[in-house]
C-alpha positions in Angstrom: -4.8 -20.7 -0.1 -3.4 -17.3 -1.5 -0.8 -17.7 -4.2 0.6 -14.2 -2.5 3.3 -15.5 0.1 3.2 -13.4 3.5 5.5 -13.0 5.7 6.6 -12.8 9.5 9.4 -10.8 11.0 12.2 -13.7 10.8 11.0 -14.6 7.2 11.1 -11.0 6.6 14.9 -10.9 7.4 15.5 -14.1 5.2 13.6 -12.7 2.2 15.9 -9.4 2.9 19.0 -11.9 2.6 17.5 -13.7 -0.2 17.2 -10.4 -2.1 20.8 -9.3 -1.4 22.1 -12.4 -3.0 19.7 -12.2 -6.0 21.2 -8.3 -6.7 24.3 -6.7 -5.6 22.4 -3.4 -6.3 20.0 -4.5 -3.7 22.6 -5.9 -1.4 24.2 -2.6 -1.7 20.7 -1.0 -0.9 20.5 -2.9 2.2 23.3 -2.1 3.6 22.7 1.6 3.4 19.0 1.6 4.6 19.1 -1.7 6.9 16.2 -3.6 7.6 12.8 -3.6 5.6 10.2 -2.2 7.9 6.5 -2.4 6.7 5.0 -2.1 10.4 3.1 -4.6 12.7 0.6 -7.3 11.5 -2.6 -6.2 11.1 -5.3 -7.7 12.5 -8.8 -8.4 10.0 -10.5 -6.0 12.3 -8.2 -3.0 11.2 -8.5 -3.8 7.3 -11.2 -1.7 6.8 -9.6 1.6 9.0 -6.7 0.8 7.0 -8.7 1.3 3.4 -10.6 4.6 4.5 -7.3 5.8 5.8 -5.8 5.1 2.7 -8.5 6.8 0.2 -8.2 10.2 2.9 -4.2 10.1 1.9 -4.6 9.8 -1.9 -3.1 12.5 -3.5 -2.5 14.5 -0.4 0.5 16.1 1.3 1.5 14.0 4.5 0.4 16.5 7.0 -2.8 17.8 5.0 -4.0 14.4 4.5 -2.9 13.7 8.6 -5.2 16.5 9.7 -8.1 15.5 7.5 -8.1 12.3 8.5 -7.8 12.9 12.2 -11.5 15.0 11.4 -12.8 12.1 9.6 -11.8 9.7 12.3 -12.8 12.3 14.7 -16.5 11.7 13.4 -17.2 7.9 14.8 -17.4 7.8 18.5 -15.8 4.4 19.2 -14.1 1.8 16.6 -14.1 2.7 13.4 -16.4 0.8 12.4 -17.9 -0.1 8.4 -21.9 0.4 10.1 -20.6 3.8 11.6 -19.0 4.9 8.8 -22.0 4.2 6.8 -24.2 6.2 9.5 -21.8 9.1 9.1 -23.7 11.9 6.9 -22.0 12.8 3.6 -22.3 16.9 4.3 -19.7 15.3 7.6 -17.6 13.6 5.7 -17.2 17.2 3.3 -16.8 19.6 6.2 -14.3 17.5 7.8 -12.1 18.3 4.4 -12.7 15.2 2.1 -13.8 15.8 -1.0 -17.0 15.3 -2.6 -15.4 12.1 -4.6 -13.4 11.0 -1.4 -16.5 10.9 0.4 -18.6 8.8 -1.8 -15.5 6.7 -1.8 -15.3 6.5 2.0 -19.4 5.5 2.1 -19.0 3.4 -0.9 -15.9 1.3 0.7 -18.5 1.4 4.4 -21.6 0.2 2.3 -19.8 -2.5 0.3 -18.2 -4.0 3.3 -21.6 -3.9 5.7 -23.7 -5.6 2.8 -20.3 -8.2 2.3 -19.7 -7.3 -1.0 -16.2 -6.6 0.3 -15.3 -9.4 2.6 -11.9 -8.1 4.7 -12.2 -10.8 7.6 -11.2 -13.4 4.3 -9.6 -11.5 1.8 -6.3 -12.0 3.1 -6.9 -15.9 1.7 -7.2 -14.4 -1.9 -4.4 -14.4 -4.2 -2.6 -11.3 -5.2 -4.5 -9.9 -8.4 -7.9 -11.1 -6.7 -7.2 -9.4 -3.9 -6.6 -6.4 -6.1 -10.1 -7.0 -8.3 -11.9 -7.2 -4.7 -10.6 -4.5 -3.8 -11.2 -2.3 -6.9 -14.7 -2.7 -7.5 -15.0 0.1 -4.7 -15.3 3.8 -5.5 -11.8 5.4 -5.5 -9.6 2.1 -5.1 -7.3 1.8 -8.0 -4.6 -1.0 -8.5 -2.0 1.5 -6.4 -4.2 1.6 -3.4 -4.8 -2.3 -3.4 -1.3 -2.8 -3.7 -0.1 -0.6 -0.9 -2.7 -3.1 0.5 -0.9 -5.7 -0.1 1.7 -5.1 1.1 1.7 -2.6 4.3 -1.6 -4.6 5.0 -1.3 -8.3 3.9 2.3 -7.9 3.8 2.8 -9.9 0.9 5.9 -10.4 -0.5 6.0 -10.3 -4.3 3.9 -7.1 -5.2 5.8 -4.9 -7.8 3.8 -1.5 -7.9 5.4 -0.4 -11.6 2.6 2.4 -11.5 4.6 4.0 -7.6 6.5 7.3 -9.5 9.1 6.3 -6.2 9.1 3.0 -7.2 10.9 3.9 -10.6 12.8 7.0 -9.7 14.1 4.6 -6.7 15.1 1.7 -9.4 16.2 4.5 -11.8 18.9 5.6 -9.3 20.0 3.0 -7.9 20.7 1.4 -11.2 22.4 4.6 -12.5 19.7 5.0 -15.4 19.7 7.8 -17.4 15.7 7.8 -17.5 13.3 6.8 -15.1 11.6 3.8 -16.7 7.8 4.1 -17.3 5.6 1.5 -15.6 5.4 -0.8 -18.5 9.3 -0.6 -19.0 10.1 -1.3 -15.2 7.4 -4.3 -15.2 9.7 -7.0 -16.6 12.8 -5.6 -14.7 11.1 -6.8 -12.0 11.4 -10.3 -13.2 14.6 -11.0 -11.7 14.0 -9.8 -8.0 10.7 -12.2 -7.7 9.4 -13.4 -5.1 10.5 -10.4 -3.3 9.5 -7.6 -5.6 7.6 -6.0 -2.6 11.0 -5.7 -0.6 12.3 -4.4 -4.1 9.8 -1.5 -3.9 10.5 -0.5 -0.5 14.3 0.0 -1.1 13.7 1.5 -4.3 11.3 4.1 -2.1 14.0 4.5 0.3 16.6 5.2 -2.8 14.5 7.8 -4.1 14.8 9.8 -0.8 18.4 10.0 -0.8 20.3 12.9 -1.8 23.8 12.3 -3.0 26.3 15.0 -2.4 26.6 17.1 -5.3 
C-alpha cells in the first residue's frame, strides 16, 4: 500500500478544514480562494497522456506549449497510446514544435512504458518518493514533474514541491516574508502543514497570483 494518502472529493473538503485549523494563514487563504480544485480522478489509462503532456508544457508559456501539444497529440490517430507514440517518427515529433530533447523525452517516456520499465497501471500503489524515482529514471522527468504527478494525477495529499518558484513566492506572501525562501529554507516550513502539504502548495500558487492594491 502507498504511504502517499489520496484523496476523494469529500476527503478533499475535510483535509481543506483540517488545514484551516492547523494555520490561520491558510484558513485565511481559504477563505479568499475557496475550495482546493486539482480536477477529476484520473483513470490508469490517462497516466501516460498525462506525462507526455506534461514534458510538452515544461518550461513553456501556457498558450505556446497548448498549441504544441495540440500538434503532438494531433500526430496519433486514436488514443494516445505508449505503442503509438513510440511508432511516431522523431523528425514528427520536431516539426510539430518539440524540441530535439523534448522529443527524445516523449519517445523515451513511450519506450519505457511499452517494454514496462515504467509501469503506470500500478504506480499509483507506490509510495510518494518511489513514485518519484519511477518516474525519474525517464528522459526529461525531474522531481517537479513527478510531483505535479502526484498530485494533479495521483492526487496525493502530502507532496511539498520546495523546488515550485510559486510555491515559495505564494508562502512568501502570504506569510508577509521579506524574502522568498529558497527550496531548502521552505522544506522544513512545511513541517507543520503535514499531511496536507499538497493543499499547502495549491493555496500558496493561488497566493502568488494575487495582486494586492497598491
Amino acid at each position: 500500500m502507498a504511504s502517499g494518502t489520496s484523496t476523494s472529493r469529500v476527503g478533499l473538503r475535510a483535509a481543506t478544514a483540517a488545514l484551516a485549523a492547523q494555520s490561520a494563514v491558510f484558513a485565511d487563504l481559504i477563505d479568499t480562494h475557496g475550495p482546493v480544485r486539482l480536477g477529476r480522478p484520473e483513470r490508469s489509462g490517462d497516466r501516460f497522456e498525462s506525462l507526455a503532456n506534461a514534458i510538452v508544457f515544461q518550461q513553456l508559456h501556457g498558450n505556446a506549449a497548448r498549441t504544441i501539444w495540440g500538434r503532438v497529440r494531433a500526430l496519433v490517430d486514436g488514443p494516445f497510446t505508449p505503442e503509438a507514440v513510440a511508432a511516431v517518427p522523431f523528425d514528427d515529433l520536431r516539426v510539430a514544435g518539440l524540441s530535439g530533447s523534448k522529443a527524445a523525452s516523449v519517445h523515451d517516456l513511450a519506450q519505457r512504458v511499452t517494454v514496462g520499465d515504467v509501469s503506470l497501471e500500478r504506480i499509483g500503489r507506490l509510495a510518494d518518493e518511489d513514485v518519484i524515482d519511477h518516474l525519474t529514471q525517464v528522459r526529461g522527468i525531474g522531481r517537479w514533474t513527478a510531483q505535479m504527478f502526484l498530485i494533479f494525477n495521483l492526487r496525493r495529499l502530502d507532496v511539498w514541491p520546495t523546488g515550485d518558484y510559486g510555491v515559495r513566492a505564494g508562502y512568501a506572501r502570504a506569510f508577509g516574508l521579506a524574502a522568498m525562501p529558497d527550496a531548502k529554507e521552505l522544506e522544513p516550513l512545511g513541517d507543520e502543514l503535514r499531511p496536507y502539504r499538497s493543499l499547502a502548495a495549491w493555496y500558496c500558487w493561488r497566493a502568488a497570483d494575487t495582486v494586492t492594491p497598491a
